[in-house]
N, C-alpha and C positions, 0 to 999 in steps of 0.2 A: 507545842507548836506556836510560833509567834511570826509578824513579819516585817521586815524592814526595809525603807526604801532604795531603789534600784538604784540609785545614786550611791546607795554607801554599799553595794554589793562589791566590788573591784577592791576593796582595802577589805571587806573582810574576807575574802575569800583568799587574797593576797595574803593574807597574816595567819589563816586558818591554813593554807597551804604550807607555807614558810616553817612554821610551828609545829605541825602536826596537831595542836587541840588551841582551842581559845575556852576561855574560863565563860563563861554564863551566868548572871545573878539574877536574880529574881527576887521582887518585894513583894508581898501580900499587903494590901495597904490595911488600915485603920490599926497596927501593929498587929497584925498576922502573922509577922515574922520574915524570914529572908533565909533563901537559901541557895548554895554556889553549887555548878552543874557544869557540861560543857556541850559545845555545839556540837550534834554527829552526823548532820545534815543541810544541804544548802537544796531547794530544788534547782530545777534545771530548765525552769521559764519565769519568764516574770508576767503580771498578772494585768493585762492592757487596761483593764478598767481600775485599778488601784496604785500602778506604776510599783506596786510590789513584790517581792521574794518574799516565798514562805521557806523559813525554820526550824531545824528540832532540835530543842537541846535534854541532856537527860540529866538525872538527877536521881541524886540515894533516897531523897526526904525521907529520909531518918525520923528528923522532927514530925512529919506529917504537916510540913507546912505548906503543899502542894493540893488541892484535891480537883477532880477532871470538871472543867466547864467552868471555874471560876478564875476573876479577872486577879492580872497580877503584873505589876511593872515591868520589861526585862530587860538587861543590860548586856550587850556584849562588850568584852573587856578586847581593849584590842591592842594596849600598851601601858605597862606601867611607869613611872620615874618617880623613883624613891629620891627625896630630897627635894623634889619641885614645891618652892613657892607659889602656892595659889593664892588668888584675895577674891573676894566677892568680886562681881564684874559690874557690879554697882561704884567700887570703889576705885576705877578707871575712868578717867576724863579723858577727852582730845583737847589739843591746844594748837595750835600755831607751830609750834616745835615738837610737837608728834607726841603720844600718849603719854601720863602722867597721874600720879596718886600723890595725895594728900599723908606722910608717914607724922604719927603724934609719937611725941619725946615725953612719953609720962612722965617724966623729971618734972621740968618745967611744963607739960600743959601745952604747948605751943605744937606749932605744923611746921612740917617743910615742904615743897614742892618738889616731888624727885620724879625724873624721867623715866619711864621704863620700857620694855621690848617686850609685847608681849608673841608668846610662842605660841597658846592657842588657845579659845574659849573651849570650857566643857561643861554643858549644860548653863547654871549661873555662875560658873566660877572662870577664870580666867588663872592661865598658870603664864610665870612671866620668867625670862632669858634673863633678865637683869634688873637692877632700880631696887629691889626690898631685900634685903636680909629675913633670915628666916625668923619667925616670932616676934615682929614688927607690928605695929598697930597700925592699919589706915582709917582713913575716913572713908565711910561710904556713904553717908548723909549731910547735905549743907554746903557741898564743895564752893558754891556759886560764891558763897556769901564769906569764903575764905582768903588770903592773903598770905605769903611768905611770912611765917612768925608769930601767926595770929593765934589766942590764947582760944583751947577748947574747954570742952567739959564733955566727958563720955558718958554715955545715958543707954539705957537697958532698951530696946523695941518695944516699942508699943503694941499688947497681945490683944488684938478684935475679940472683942467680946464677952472682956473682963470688965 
């Protein structure tokens, strides 16, 4: 049982409808594991003090990566696009002439400024209609301090508490 809010009730019931099943994932966090299930329930009020729908989706756990009462992320899938370009939504600016990323030419080290359209955030990512080729490098740190042609250096994240 999980629940989501009443706002995103109308698209999935729409899709759950349309489809006949929508796929379920579920994470166990601190690597517990993850395991895919499908919705087989929507209720049929929404809950005035939480503005949410309660959920069920089910599940083989096979693995045993499910056990009753403990906490676990969950995902309804509600559309896939194989081939979609996503970049971190870190690595999207606004401009003047409407959204844009920073793409690095590992050849040379340099940036370009290229426009793009994006089609829709999900979760940190942003998947985009046009602007990057697939397996492209952008920036997603330092944009400010960059320039049409300006020479990088790509550096690994910095891990808190190494």
């Amino acid at each position: 049982s999980f629940t989501v809010a009443e706002k995103d009730l109308p698209v999935i019931r729409n899709q759950w409808q349309a489809r006949g099943r929508l796929p379920v994932e579920v994470t166990v966090p601190d690597g517990g594991g993850q395991e895919t299930g499908e919705l087989v329930f929507i209720d049929n009020t929404v809950d005035a003090a939480s503005g949410t729908v309660k959920m069920k989706a089910q599940f083989a756990n096979a693995g045993r990566v499910l056990w009753p009462g403990s906490y676990a992320a969950v995902r309804v899938i509600l559309d896939e696009q194989p081939g979609a370009v996503v970049v971190p939504a870190e690595a999207v600016e606004q401009g003047q002439d409407g959204d844009y990323v920073f793409v690095v030419d590992l050849t040379a080290m340099t940036v370009s400024r290229r426009l793009v359209e994006v089609d829709r955030r999900v979760g940190s990512e942003i998947v985009l209609k046009r602007g990057v080729e697939p397996g492209e490098t952008v920036v997603t740190d330092g944009q400010l301090n960059l320039t049409e042609g300006a020479a990088v250096e790509i550096r690994e994240p910095v891990r808190e508490g190494l």
